[in-house]
N, C-alpha and C positions, 0 to 999 in steps of 0.2 A: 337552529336554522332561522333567518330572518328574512322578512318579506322582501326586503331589498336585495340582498345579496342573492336569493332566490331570484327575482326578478333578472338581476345582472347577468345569472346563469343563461338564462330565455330571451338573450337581448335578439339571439341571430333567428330565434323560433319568431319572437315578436315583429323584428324588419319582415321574414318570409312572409308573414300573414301580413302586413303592412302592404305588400307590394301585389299579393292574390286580393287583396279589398280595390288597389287602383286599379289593377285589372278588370275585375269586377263592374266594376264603375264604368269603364269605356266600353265594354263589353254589353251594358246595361243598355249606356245610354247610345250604341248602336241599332241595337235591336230594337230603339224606339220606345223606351221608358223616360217618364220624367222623372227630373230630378226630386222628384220630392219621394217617390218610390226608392230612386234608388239609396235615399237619407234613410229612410225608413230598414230595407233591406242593411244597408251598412250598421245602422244601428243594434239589431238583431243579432248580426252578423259578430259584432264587438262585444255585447251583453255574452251568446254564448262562448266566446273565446275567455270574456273575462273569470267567468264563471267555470268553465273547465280549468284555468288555471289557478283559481283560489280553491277551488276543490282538491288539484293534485296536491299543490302546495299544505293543504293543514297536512293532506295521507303522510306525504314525503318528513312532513318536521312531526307527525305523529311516532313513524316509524323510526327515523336517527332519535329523537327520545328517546324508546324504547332500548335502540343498544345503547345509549350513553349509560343508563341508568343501569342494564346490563353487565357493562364496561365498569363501573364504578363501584358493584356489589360483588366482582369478581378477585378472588385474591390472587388466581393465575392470570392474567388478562389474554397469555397468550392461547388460552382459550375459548376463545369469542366464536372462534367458525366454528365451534361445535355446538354453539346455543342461540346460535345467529335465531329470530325469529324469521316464521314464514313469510313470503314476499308472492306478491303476483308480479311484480316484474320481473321483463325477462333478463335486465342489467344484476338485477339485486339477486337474482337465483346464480348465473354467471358467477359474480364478485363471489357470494358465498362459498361456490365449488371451489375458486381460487385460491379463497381464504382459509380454506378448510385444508388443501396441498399444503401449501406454505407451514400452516399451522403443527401440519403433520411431521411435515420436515424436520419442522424448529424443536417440537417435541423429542422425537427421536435423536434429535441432538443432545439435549438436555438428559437426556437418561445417559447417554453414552460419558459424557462428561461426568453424571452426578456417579457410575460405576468407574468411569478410571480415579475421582475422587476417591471413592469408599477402596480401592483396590489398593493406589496409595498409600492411605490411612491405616491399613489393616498390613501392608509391607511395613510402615514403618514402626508401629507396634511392634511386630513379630522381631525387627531388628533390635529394639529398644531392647527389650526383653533375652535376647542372644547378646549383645553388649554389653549385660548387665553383671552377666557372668564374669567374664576379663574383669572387669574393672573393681568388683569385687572380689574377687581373685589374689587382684595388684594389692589393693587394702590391706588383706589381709597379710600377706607375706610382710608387708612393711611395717606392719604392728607388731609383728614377729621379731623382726631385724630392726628395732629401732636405733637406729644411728642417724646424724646429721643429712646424709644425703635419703634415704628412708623417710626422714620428715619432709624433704620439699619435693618427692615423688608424691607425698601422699598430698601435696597442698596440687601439684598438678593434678593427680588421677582426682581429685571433687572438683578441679574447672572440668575437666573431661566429663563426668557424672552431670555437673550442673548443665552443662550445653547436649546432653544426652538428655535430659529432661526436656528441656525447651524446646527440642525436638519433637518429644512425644506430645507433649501439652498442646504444640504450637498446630499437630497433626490432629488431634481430638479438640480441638477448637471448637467446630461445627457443632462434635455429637456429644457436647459438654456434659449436658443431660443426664445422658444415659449411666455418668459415673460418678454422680450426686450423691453424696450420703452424709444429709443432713440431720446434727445431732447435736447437742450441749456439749462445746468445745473450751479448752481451758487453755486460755493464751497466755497464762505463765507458762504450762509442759510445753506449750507449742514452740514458743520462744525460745525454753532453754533446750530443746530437743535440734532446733535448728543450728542455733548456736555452737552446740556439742557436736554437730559432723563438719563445720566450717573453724573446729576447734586452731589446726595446725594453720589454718590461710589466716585467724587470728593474730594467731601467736607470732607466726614468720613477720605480718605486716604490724607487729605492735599496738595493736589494736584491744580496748580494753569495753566490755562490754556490761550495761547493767541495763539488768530486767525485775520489772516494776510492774504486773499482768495480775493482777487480781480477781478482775471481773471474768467471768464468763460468756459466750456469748452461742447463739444455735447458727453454725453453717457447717461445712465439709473440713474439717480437720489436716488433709491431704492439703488439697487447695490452699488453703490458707498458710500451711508450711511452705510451700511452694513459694507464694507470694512475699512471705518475712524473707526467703532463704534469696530472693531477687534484691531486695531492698538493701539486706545487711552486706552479698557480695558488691551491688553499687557503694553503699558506704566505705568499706574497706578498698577497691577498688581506686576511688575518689579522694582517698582522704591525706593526709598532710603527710611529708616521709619520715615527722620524728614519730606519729603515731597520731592516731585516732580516738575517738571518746562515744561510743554509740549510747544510745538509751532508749530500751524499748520500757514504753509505760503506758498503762491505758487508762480514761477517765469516764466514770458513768455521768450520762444525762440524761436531760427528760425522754430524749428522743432516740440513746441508744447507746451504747459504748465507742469512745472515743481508742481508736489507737496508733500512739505517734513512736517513730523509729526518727529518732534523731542524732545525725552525728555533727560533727564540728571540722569537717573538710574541705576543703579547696572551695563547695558551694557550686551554683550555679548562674550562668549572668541573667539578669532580670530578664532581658526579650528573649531569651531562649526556655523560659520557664513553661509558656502555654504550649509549649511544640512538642515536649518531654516524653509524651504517651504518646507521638506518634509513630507509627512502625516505622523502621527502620534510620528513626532520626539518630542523627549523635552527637550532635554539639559540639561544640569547643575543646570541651574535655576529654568526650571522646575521641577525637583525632590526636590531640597532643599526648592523652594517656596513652594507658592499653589499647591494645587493634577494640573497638567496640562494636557489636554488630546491630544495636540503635534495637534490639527485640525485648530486651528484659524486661523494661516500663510498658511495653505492646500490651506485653502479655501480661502483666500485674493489671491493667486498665481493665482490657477484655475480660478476663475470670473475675473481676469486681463488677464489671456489670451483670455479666453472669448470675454470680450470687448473690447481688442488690447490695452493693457494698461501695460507697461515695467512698474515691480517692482522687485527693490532692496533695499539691506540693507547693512549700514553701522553701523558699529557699532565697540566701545573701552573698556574692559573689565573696570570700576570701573566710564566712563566717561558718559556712555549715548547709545544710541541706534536715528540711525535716518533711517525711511522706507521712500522711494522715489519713488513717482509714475510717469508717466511720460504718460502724454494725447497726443497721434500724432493729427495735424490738416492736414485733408482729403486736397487734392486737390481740391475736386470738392468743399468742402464749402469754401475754401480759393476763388476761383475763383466764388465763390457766394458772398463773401462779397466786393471784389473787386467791382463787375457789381453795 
């Protein structure tokens, strides 16, 4: 609060006491006082006005301090009428009763939302997990009966499987956390683990794949299969109709392991490249390809921040497309393997 705009608040208080001093004045100088009293009287009169208002004025910019700083140190904000500080004013006890309704309100919303959330999230789990069954199920029979049409049921039932994941993933988003299980992971198995259940959507789309994963690195195993198996259905998805050429290969640096999935497909065009992670984008490619639903790179971006994991993309419209992930090595396990 500043002494001016403060001031500007008190323009119609300052006129009022403006027009009670002229009064004063002819009032004065009726009653037969000279003017030199009633300068004197006036003066007095202005001294205590000005002084009750550079008084109110530090109280009033002492006290909005107080909650700014309040406001600033809070990580809920919508908590403030519950920590309001005390006031002797009767406006600032008021406002506070009002704030503190409101406050209540907004609360009570907020839980209500954050329980139809969790109640979602825990429906669609439960579904995930009943889904899983059928479709595993379907797999199996078809591994049984392998014939030609057997092979491209099976390349449907794992799009089916994969947008059943993206489902769960995309619903545990929030409570990431909670299903963390970070550990010394080996991105060669992981690679060729992913690989081996997107075997037949391979094969059908002529797609030929080599993995070059040597290093190891410490995050969630899960996750990270997840994030390759988003990447390489993009690549095959995207890629040229005599076939495809992927290459997942990783390179150790100073600052951590490098790991790039690169194929040699249709590409993507240069200004559409920073938009790529955004949910629900889909590009060019996406519309003219497959129906695409702009979520796959969402959610590879998201679970990479998640687990502190820098991803980019390059990419040359007609040349290919390369996503880069990039694992940082913690200090404290570098100076664990050191010992």
């Amino acid at each position: 609060m500043k002494l001016t705009e403060y001031l500007k608040d008190k323009v119609l208080l300052l006129l009022l006491h403006m027009v009670c001093m002229a009064g004063l004045v002819i009032f004065l100088r009726l009653t037969g006082y000279s003017m030199d009293k009633c300068v004197i009287i006036l003066v007095c009169y202005g001294v205590i006005l000005a002084g009750w208002l550079f008084l109110q004025f530090f109280s009033r910019r002492s006290y909005f301090r107080k909650l700014e700083q309040l406001t600033n140190q809070l990580d809920r904000r919508y908590l403030l009428g519950e920590l309001m500080p005390e006031s002797f004013g009767l406006e600032d006890r008021k406002y506070r009763e009002l704030i503190r309704k409101s406050n209540k309100s907004v609360i009570e919303r907020i839980h209500q939302m954050e329980q139809n959330q969790k109640d979602y999230r825990e429906y669609i789990e439960s579904w995930v997990h009943e889904i899983k069954a059928p479709i595993t199920a379907i797999a199996l029979n078809c591994e049984n009966n392998r014939d030609e049409r057997s092979r491209y049921l099976l390349v449907e039932n794992r799009k089916v499987e994969n947008y059943v994941d993206m489902a769960l993933y995309y619903a545990r988003m929030d409570a990431v956390y909670k299903d963390y299980m970070i550990a010394e992971t080996n991105l060669q198995e992981v690679a060729q683990q992913v690989l081996l259940q997107n075997k037949y959507y391979l094969i059908q789309s002529h797609v030929k794949a080599e993995v070059a994963c040597p290093d190891t690195v410490y995050s969630d195993k899960k996750w990270i299969a997840f994030i390759l198996n988003q990447l390489i259905q993009n690549s095959v998805k995207y890629g040229r109709s005599e076939g495809t050429h992927i290459q997942i290969v990783t390179k150790k640096t100073k600052s951590g392991v490098l790991l790039r999935v690169k194929d040699d497909g249709i590409g993507i065009p240069k200004e559409e490249i920073p938009r790529i992670f955004e949910k629900g984008f889909t590009g060019t490619n996406g519309r003219n390809r497959e129906r695409s639903t702009g979520m796959g790179l969402y959610l590879c971006r998201k679970l990479c921040d998640k687990l502190n994991i820098e991803i980019r993309a390059e990419s040359a419209e007609g040349k290919g497309t390369e996503i880069i992930l990039m694992f940082p090595v913690s200090d404290y396990l570098t100076g664990y393997r050191e010992t």
